[in-house]
C-alpha positions in Angstrom: 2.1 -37.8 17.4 1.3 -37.5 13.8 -2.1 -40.1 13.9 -3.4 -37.8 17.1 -2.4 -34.9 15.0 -4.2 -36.8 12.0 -7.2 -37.0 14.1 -7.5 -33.3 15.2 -7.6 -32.4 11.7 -9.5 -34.8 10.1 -11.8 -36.8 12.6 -14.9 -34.5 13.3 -16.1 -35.0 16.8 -20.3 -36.8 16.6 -22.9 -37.5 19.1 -21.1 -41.1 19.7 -17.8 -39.7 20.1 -17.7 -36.1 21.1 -14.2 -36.3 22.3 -12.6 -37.9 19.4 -8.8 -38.3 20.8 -10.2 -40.3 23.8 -12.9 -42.5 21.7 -10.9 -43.8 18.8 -7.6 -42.8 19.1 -6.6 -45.7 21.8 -8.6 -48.2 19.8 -7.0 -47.5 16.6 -3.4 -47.0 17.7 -3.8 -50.6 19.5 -4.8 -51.8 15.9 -2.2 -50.6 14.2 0.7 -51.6 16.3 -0.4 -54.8 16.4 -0.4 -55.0 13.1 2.6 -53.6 12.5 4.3 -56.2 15.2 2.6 -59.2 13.8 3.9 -58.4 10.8 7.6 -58.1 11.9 7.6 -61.5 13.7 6.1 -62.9 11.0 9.1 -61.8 8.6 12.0 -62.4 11.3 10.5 -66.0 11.3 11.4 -65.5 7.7 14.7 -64.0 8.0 15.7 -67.0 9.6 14.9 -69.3 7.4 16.8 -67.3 4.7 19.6 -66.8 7.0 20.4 -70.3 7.6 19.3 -72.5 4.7 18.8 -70.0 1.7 22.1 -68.0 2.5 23.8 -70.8 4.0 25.3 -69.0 6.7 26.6 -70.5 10.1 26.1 -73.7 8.8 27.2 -75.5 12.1 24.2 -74.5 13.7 21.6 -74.9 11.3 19.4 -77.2 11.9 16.1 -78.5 10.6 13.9 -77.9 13.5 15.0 -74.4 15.1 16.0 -72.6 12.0 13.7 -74.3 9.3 10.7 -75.9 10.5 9.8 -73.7 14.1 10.1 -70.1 11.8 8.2 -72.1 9.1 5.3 -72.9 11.2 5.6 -69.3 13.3 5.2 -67.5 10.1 2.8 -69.6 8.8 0.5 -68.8 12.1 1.1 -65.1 12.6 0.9 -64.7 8.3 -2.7 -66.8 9.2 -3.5 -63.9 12.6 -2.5 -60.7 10.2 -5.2 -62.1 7.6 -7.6 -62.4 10.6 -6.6 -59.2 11.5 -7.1 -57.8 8.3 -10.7 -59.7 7.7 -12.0 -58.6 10.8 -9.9 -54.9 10.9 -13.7 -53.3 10.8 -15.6 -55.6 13.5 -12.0 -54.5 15.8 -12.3 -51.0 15.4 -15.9 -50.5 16.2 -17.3 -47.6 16.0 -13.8 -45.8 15.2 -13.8 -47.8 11.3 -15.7 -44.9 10.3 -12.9 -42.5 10.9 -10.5 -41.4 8.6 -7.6 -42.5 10.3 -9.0 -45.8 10.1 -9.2 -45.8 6.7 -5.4 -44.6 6.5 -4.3 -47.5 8.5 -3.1 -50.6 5.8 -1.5 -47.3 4.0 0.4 -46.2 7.4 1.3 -49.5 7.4 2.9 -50.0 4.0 4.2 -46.4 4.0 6.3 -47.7 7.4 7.6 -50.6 5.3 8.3 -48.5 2.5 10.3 -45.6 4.5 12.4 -48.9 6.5 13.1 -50.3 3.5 14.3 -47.2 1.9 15.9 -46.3 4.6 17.9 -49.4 4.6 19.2 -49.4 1.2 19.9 -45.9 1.4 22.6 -46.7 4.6 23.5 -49.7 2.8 25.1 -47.8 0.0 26.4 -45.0 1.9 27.3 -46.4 4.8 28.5 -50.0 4.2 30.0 -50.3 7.4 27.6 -49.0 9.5 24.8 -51.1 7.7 26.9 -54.3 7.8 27.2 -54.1 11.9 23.1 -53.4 12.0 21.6 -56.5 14.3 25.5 -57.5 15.5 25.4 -56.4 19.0 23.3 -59.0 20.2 25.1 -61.6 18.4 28.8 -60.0 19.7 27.2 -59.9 23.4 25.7 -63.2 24.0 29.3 -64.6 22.4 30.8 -62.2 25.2 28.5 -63.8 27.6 29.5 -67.5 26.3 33.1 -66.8 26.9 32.7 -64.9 30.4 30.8 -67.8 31.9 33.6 -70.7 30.6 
């Protein structure tokens, strides 16, 4: 709601796009979500190489394919689409990379991270608890799962 709002105020409707909203808005929010979700698979393939072999955890299921080499190559290839991403961000937008909101978008981006982050280490030291069981429900259920079906 904020980027339509965004445009209202700052994108001035032209001869090539008289109705701004429909235009550029579609075209530019597809940009920047896929942006944003390249970039979180590209650091959960990340997370799981630091999970299992830089924290050492679950040891017993570590192993060098599936939690080392796979997430390796998957960041390595979404890190590689991102930068195409970013090097061709003009030639995707089209007539929208004139727009203001256009301009905004590696900022939206890194103001997202930012917020996440911060909002992440503020839980983390006032809610220890709460931030410890973040991601755990997935993990609890599929155990739950294991043990209904043996």
């Amino acid at each position: 709601m904020a980027i339509v709002l965004a445009f209202f105020w700052l994108q001035k409707p032209s001869a090539q796009a008289p109705d701004v909203a429909y235009d550029y808005v579609f075209g530019l929010l597809a940009i920047l979500g896929t942006m944003i979700i390249l970039i979180c698979q590209t650091l959960c393939s990340l997370s799981v190489i630091s999970y299992f072999h830089i924290q050492k955890n679950h040891q017993e299921t570590a192993n060098w394919w599936r939690t080392l080499l796979a997430p390796l190559a998957g960041a390595l290839a979404m890190g590689y689409v991102v930068y195409l991403l970013i090097h061709n961000l003009t030639f995707a937008a089209g007539a929208a990379s004139s727009s203001p909101v256009f301009k905004a978008i590696p900022y939206i981006v890194l103001a997202t991270a930012v917020i996440g982050l911060a909002f992440a280490l503020v839980l983390r030291k006032a809610e220890p608890a709460r931030y410890k069981i973040m991601g755990r429900t997935v993990l609890d259920e599929s155990r739950e799962r294991e043990r209904g079906t043996r």
